[in-house]
N, C-alpha and C positions, 0 to 999 in steps of 0.2 A: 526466579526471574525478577529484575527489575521492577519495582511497584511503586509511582510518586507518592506524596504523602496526602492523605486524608483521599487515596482510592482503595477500590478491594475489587477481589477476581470474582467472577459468578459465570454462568454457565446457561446457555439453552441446548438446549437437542436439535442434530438436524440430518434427514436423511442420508448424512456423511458420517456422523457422529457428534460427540461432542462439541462445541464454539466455546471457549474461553474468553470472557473480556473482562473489560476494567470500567469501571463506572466508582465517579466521586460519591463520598459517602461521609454527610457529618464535617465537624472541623478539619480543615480551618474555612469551606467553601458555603458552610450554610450552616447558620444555625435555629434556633424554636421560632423565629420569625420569618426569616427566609424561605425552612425546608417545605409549607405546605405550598408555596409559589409554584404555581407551571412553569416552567422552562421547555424552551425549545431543544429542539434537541440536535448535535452535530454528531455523526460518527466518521469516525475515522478507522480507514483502512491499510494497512502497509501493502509493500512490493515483496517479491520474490528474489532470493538467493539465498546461499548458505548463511542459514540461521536468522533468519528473517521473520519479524515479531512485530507486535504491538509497540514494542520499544522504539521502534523507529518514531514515532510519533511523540513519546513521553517527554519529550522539552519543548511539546509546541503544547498539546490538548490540554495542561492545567492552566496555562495563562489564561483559559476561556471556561472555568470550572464554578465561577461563581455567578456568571449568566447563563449559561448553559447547561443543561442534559449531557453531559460527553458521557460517548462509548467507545471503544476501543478495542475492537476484539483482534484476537489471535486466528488466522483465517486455519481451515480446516487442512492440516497435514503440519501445521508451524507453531513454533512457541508452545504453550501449557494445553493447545486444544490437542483433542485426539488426531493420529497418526496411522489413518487406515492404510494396512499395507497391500497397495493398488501404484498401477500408474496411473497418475492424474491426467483428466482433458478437460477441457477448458469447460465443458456443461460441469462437469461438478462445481466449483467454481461459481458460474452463472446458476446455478442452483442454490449452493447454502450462502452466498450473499444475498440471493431475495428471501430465502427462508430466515436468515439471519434477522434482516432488517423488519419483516412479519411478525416475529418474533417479540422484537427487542423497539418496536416501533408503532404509536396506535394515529400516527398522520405521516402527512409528507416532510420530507427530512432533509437537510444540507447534508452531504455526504463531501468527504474529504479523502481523498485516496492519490495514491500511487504507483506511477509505471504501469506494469502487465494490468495489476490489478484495479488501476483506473479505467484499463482500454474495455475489462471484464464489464468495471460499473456502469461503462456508457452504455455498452450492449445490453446489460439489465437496464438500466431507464429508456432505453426505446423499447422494448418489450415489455415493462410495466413502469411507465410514465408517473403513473399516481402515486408511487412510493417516492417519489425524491418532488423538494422543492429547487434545489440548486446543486450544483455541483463545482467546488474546486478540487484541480487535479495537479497533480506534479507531474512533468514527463508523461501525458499518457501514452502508450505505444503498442502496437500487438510485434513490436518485435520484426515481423516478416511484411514491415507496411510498403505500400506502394510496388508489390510486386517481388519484394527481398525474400529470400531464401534463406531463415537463420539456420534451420533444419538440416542446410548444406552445407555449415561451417563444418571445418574439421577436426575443432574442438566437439560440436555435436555430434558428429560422427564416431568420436572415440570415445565418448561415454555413451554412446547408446551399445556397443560392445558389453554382452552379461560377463561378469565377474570383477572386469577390469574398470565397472564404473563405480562398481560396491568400492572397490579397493583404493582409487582417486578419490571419492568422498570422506574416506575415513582418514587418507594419508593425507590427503593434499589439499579437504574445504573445511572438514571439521576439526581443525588442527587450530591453536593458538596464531601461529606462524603465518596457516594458509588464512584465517580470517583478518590478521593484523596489514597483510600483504595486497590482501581483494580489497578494503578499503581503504590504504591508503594511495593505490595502485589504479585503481579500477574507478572505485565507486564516489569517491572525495576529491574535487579538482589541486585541493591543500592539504595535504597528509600532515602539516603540525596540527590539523584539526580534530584528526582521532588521538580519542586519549583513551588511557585502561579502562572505563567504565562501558564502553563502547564494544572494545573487543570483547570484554565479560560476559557480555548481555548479550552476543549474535552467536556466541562459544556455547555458552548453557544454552537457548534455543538450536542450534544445529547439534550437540550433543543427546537430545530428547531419543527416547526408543521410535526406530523407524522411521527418523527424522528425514533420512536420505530418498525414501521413496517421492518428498514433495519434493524435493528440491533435486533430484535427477530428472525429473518430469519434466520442471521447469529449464534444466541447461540440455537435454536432449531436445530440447521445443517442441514436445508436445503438447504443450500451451500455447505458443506463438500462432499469432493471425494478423493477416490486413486488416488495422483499424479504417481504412482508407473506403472501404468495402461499406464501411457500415457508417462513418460522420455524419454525411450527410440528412438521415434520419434521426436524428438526434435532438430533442424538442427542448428540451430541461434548460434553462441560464447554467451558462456554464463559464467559466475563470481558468483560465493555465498558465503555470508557473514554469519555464524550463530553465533549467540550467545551461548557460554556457558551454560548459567543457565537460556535458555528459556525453560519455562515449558509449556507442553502442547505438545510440538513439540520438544527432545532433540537433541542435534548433532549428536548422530546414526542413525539419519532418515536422514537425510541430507545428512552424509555422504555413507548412503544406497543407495538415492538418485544419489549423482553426481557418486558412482562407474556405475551405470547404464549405463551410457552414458559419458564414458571419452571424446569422438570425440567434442561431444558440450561444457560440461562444464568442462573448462579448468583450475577453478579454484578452490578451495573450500577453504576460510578465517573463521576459528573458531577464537573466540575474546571471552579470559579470563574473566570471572566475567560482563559479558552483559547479557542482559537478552532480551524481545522479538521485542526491535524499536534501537540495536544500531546509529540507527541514529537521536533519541534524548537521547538518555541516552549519548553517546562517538559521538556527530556530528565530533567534529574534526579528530576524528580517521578514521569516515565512509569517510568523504572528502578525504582523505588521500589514503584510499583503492580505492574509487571507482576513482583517479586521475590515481591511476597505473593500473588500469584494462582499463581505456580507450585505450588506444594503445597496450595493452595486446591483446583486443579483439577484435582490428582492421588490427592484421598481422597475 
């Protein structure tokens, strides 16, 4: 898997199994002077699809490696963490990111996350507030907000069929083809923006033993929910980033979203001609934003 330079992989336990993350370590981010410094700490979380990693992340968290604590994990069923073979719902999830963050955290934390797994994060800081100082999010969405039924797509419907959804993951998501396709098709408003490093890194993560048990969970939506349900109690400073031309989730939900709750989320960044990961499609741009929301959402 994918590893920047001067991080390394380590490991907590958590009543799901294994969490894999990355945490900077040594040159070139700190050295005999720097490394006894406290640093605060940001983690980052990625979204859900075939082959869906930490990696999603890795062109924005080292620009922030030499003032910061970063983490990075691999959420439980994805990338290098263990693959319990279960169908997942959404309390597992809401479980090993607070157990994650317990874990891998001794105060309150900026958290940085995406999609599904941002709508997850919100639900964790209103159920345990005292773990997060802020939150910026990309896209948050539970998918089925405002009343939507992803559950009744008909794409959902034909992979929730046993045999026939083993048999689309292996031909048609964990393929070279079907991942080069999903992101330049789907998930990237600019498909000259996926290059070979990209397809590699989502290929090896979706190729993983039993990789397909998260990621069928996830497109049958048995993870989708009304974020809509739950915004409103939402206490944390919160920042969002949407993409333009993400499909699936447009910026009316979003911006349906953050009117809900002006007290929390203080900001809401729509970004022209992106699509559903500005922060690999426009890293430098997401750096950029999520630099000014730090002290934005610290006063």
């Amino acid at each position: 898997m994918f590893q920047p330079l001067g991080f390394e992989q380590r490991s907590v336990n958590t009543s799901l199994g294994r969490i894999a993350y990355y945490t900077a370590v040594g040159s070139p981010y700190e050295d005999e002077v720097t490394a006894p410094t406290k640093k605060e700490t940001l983690v980052f979380l990625h979204a859900f699809g075939g082959g869906s990693s930490a990696y999603e992340w890795s062109k924005v968290y080292p620009a922030f490696a030499a003032e910061y604590r970063i983490i990075a994990p691999d959420l439980i069923g994805w990338g290098k963490s263990e693959h319990p073979a279960r169908n997942y719902k959404i309390d597992d999830y809401t479980t090993t990111i607070r157990e994650f963050l317990e874990q891998t955290c001794t105060e309150a934390v900026t958290v940085i996350a995406s999609s599904l797994t941002a709508a997850f994060t919100i639900r964790v800081a209103i159920a345990h507030p005292d773990l997060f100082k802020s939150l910026i999010l990309t896209l948050p969405a539970g998918l089925s907000d405002f009343g939507e039924n992803y559950s009744g797509s008909i794409f959902a419907q034909i992979v929730s069929i046993p045999i026939l959804d083993r048999l689309l993951y292996t031909t048609g998501i964990a393929t070279k083809d079907g991942i080069r396709n999903f992101l330049e098709q789907r998930q990237f408003a600019d498909s000259s923006r996926v290059y070979e490093e990209i397809v590699e890194a989502y290929l090896e993560s979706a190729r993983q033993p039993n990789a397909e048990y998260a990621a069928l969970s996830f497109v049958r939506g048995d993870l989708c929910f009304d974020l809509s349900l739950y915004i409103q109690q939402l206490t944390t400073p919160t920042a969002i980033i949407w993409g333009q031309k993400s499909q699936f989730t447009g910026p009316e939900i979003g911006r349906r979203l953050a009117q809900m709750n002006p007290q929390a989320i203080r900001v809401f960044q729509e970004l022209q001609n992106v699509g559903l990961t500005p922060q690999l499609e426009l890293p430098a741009v997401t750096i950029g934003l999520i630099r000014r929301f730090l002290p934005l959402l610290s006063s």
